[in-house]
C-alpha positions as CSV (number, residue, x, y, z in Angstrom):
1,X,110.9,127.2,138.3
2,X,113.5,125.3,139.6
3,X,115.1,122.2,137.9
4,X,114.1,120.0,140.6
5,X,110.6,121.8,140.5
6,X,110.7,121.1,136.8
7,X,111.6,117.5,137.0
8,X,108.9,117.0,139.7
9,X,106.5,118.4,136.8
10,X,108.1,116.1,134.1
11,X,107.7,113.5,135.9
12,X,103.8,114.1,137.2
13,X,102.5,114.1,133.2
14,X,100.9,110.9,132.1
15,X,98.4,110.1,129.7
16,X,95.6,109.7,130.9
17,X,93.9,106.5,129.8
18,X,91.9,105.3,132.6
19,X,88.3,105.1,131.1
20,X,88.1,103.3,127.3
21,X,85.9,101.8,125.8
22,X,86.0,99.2,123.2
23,X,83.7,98.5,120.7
24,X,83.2,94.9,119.0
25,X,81.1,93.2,116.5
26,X,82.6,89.9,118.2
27,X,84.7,89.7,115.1
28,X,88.5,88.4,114.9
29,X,89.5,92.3,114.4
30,X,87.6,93.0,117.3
31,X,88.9,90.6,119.5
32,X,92.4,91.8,118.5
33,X,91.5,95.5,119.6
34,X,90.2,94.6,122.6
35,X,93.7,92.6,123.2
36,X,95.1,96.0,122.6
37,X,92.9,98.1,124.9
38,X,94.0,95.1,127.9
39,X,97.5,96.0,127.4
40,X,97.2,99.5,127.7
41,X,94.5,99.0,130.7
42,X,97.2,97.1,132.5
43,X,99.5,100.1,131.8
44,X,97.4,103.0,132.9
45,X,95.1,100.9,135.2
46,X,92.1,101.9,133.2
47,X,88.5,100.6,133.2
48,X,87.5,99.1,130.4
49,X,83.8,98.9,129.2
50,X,83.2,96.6,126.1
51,X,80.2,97.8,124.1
52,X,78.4,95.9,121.4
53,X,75.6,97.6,120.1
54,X,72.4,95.5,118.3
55,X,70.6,96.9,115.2
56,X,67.2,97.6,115.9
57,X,65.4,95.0,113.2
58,X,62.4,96.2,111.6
59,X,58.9,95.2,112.8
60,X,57.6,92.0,112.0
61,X,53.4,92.4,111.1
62,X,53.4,89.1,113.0
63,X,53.2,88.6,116.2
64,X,51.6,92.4,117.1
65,X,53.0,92.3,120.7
66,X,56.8,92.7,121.1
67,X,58.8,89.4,121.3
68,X,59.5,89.2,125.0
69,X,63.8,89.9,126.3
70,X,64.7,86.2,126.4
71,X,63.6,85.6,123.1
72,X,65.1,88.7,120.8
73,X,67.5,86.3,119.2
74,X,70.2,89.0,118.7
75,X,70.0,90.0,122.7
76,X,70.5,85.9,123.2
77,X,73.1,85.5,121.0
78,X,74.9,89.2,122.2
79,X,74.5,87.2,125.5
80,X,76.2,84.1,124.4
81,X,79.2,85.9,122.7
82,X,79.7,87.8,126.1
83,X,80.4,85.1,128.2
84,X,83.0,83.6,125.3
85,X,84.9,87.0,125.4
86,X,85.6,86.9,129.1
87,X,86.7,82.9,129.2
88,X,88.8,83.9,126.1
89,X,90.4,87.4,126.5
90,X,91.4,88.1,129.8
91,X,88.6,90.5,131.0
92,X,88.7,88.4,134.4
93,X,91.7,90.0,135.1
94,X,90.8,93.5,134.6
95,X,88.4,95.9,135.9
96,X,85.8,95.9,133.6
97,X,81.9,96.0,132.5
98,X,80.1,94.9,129.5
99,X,77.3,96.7,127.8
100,X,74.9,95.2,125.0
101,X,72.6,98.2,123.9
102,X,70.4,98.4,121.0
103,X,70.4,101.8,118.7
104,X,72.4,103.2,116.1
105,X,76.0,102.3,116.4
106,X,77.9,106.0,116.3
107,X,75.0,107.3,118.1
108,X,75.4,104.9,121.3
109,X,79.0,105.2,121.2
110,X,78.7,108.7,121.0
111,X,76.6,108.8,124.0
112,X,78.8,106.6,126.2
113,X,81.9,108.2,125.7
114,X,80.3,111.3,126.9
115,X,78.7,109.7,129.7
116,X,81.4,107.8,130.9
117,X,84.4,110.4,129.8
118,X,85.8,107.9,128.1
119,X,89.8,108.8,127.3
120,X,90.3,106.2,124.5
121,X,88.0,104.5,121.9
122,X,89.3,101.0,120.7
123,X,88.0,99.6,117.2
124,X,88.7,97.0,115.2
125,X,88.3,97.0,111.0
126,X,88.2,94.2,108.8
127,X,89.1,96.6,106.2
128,X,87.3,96.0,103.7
129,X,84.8,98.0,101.5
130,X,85.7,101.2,102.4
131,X,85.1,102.4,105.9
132,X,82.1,101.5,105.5
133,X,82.7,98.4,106.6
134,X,84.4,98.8,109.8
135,X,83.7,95.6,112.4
136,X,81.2,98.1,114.1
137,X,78.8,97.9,111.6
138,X,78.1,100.5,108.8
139,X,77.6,103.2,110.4
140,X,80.8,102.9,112.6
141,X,82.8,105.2,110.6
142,X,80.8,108.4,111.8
143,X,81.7,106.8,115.4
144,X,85.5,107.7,114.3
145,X,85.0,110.8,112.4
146,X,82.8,112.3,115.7
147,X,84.6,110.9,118.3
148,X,85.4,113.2,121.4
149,X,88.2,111.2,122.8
150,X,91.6,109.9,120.7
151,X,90.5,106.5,118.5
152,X,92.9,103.4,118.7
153,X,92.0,101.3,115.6
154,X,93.6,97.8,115.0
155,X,93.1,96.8,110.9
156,X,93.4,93.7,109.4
157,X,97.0,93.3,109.1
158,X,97.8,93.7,113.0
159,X,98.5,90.3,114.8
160,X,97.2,89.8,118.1
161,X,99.6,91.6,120.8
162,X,101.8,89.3,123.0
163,X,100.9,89.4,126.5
164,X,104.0,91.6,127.7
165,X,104.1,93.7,124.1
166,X,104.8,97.5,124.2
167,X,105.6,100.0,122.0
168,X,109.3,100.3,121.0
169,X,109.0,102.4,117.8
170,X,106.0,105.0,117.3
171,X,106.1,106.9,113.8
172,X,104.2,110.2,114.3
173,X,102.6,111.6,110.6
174,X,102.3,115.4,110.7
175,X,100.6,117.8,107.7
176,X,101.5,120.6,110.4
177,X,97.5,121.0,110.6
178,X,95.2,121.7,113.4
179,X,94.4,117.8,114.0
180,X,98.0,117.2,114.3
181,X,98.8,119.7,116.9
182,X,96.3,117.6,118.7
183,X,98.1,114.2,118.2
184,X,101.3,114.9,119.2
185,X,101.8,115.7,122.6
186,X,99.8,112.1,122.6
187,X,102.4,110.5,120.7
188,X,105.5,112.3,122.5
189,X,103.7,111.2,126.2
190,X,103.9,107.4,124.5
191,X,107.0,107.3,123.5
192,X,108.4,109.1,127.0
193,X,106.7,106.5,129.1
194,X,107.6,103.3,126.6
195,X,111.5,104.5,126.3
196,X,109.7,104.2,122.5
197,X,112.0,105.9,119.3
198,X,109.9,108.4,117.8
199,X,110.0,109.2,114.6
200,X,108.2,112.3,113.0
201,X,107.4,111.9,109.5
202,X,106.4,114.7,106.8
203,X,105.4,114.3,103.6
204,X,105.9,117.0,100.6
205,X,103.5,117.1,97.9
206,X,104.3,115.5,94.4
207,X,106.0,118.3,92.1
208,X,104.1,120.7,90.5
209,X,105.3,123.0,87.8
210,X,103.1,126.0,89.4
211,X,105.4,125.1,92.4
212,X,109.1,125.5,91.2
213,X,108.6,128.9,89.3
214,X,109.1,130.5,85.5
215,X,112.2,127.7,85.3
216,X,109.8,124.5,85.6
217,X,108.1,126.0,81.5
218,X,111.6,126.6,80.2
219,X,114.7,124.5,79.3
220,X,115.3,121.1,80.5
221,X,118.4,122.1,82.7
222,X,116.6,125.4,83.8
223,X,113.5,123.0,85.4
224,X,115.9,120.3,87.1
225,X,117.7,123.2,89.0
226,X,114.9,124.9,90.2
227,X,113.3,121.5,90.9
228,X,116.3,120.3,93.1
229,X,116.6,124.0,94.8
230,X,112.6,123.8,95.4
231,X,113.2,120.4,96.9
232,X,116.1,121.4,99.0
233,X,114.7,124.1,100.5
234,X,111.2,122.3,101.5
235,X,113.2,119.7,102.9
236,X,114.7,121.6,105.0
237,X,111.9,123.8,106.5
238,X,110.0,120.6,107.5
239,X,112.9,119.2,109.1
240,X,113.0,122.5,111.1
241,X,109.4,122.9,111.9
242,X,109.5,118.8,112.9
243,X,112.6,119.4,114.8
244,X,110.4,122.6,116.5
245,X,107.7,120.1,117.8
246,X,110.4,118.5,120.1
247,X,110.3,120.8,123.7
248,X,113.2,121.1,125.6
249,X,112.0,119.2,128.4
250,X,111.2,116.3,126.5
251,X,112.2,112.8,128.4
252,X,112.6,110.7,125.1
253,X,114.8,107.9,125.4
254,X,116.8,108.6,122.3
255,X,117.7,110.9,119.9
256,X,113.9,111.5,117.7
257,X,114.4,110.9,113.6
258,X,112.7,113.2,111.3
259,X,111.7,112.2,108.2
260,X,110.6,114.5,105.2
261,X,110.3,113.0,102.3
262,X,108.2,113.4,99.0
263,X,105.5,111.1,97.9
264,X,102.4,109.5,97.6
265,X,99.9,109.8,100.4
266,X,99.8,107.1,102.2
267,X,102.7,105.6,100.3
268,X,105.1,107.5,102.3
269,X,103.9,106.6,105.7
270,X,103.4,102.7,104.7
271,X,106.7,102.8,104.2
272,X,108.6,104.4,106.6
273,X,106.1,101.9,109.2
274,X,108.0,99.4,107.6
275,X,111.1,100.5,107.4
276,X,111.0,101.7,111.0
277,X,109.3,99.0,112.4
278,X,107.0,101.0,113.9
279,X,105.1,99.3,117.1
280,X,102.0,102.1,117.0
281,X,101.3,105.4,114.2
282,X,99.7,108.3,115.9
283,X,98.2,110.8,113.2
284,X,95.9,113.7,113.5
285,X,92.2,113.4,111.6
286,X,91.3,116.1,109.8
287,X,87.5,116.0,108.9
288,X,87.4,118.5,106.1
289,X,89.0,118.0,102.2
290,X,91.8,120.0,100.6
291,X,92.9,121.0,97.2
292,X,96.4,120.2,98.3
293,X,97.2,116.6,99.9
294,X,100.0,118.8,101.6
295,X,97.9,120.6,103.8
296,X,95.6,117.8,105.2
297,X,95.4,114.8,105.8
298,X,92.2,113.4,104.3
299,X,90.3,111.0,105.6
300,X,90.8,108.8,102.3
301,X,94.6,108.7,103.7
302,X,93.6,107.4,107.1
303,X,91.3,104.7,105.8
304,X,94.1,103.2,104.1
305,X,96.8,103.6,106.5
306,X,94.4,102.0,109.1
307,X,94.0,99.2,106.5
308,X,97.6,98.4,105.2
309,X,99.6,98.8,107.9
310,X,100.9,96.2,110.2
311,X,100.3,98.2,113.8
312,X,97.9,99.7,115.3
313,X,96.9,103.6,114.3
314,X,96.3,106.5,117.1
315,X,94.1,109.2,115.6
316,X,92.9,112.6,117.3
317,X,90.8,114.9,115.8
318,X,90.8,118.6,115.3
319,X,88.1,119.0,118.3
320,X,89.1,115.7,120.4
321,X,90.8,116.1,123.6
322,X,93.7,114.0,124.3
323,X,94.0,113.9,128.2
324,X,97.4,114.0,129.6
325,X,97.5,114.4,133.4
């Protein structure tokens, strides 16, 4: 191909965000999230659908007949909190629908992202109580394990975006996994089309004797050579196997930054979101446990990221498809 035909191809890729759907509990972290999902709909032109999804409540003994549609007091007040969200959060402006549906939470989102293809789920988390107590409701966190489309959730510590906000710093986390080769064409796509600096970020496990060889169960000075040589040497595989991610016809504003460093998991990451400022962290979601932190990332890991840091987090599981036109 041709370097003009190449360009021309460059240039055609774009992620494809034009169907998401946003999920709120009517909460302050909800609100927030769907501030988010507006930004990116005015991006990528997308249609939004905001879902809130009643409980079913158990069966009263009295009356016997069902309680007729205008008076189910959830389905009124569902109703009320509706028309507040699209005085207060710009939905005029956007092409959009809203949905109030009674059922299991993960089970109707679920079945609307497959029915409407939806390209981007949008929650917000309070945070609190494990994931278990996501703004969705308790079963919400199946929602984000199961989901077929990437998930953008906005924790606690994430302010409301500012109208003309974008993403100037994205922090990729990679354990090299299957998930992960997922996520980052994703967060290479963001960062092309914001002018964003990525970052790529890997973290080595904490040291183990078992890892450094017959010099970490002798002498003192024996140990800290082999432990500096062992650390060297990880180093700089990861830096080459992050560096390897990059493709030649990548369009990134700026030079990317690769980061491999050894620590706690999610210590690491926390920190270099701080350090780099970090506008948006895209991770892959691995849905099964490991005996080593280094080879997954578990979903403990995400739970907290989601819930410490200070920006949004962009997850894609091992069996989610990220669409990129």
């Amino acid at each position: 191909m041709s370097s003009i035909g190449m360009e021309r191809e460059r240039a055609s890729r774009q992620v494809g965000f034009k169907q998401i759907l946003v999920g709120t509990d009517f909460s302050e972290p909800s609100r927030r999230a769907l501030a988010y999902a507006l930004l990116l709909a005015r991006q990528y032109d997308s249609q939004i659908r905001v879902l809130h999804v009643v409980s079913p409540e158990p069966r009263q003994p009295i009356p016997l007949d069902p309680l007729p549609r205008e008076l189910n007091r959830q389905q009124l007040l569902a109703k009320a909190e509706v028309q507040k969200l699209e005085q207060e959060n710009g939905l005029r402006e956007a092409r959009h629908t809203i949905e109030v549906v009674a059922g299991k939470v993960s089970e109707v989102i679920s079945s609307i992202i497959d029915r409407d293809h939806s390209d981007l789920l949008v929650l917000g988390t309070r945070g609190r109580g494990g994931l278990k107590k996501l703004a969705l409701g308790s079963v919400a966190e199946q929602a984000v394990r199961l989901a077929s489309c990437p998930v953008l959730t906005v924790g606690p510590r994430v302010a409301s975006p500012k109208p003309d906000a974008i993403f100037k710093s994205i922090l990729f986390a990679t354990d090299f996994g299957a998930a992960s080769t997922r996520a980052f064409p994703l967060a290479l796509r963001l960062a092309e089309e914001y002018g964003a600096k990525l970052a790529l970020i890997h973290m080595l496990p904490p040291v183990s004797f078992a890892d450094i060889g017959a010099g970490g169960y002798g002498a003192a000075a024996y140990a800290e050579k082999d432990l500096a040589a062992w650390h060297e040497r990880l180093g700089e595989e990861g830096v080459q196997k992050l560096k390897a991610l990059i493709p030649s016809d990548a369009r990134l504003a700026s030079e990317p930054l690769y980061i491999v460093e050894t620590n706690f998991l999610p210590d690491g990451i926390l920190e270099a979101a701080a350090v780099q400022h970090s506008d948006l962290i895209v991770m892959g979601a691995n849905q099964t446990w490991s005996s080593r932190v280094a080879a997954h990332l578990p979903w403990a890991v995400l739970h907290e990221v989601m819930c410490e840091v200070c920006c949004p987090v962009l997850t894609v599981r091992e069996q989610a498809t990220a669409r990129i036109t």
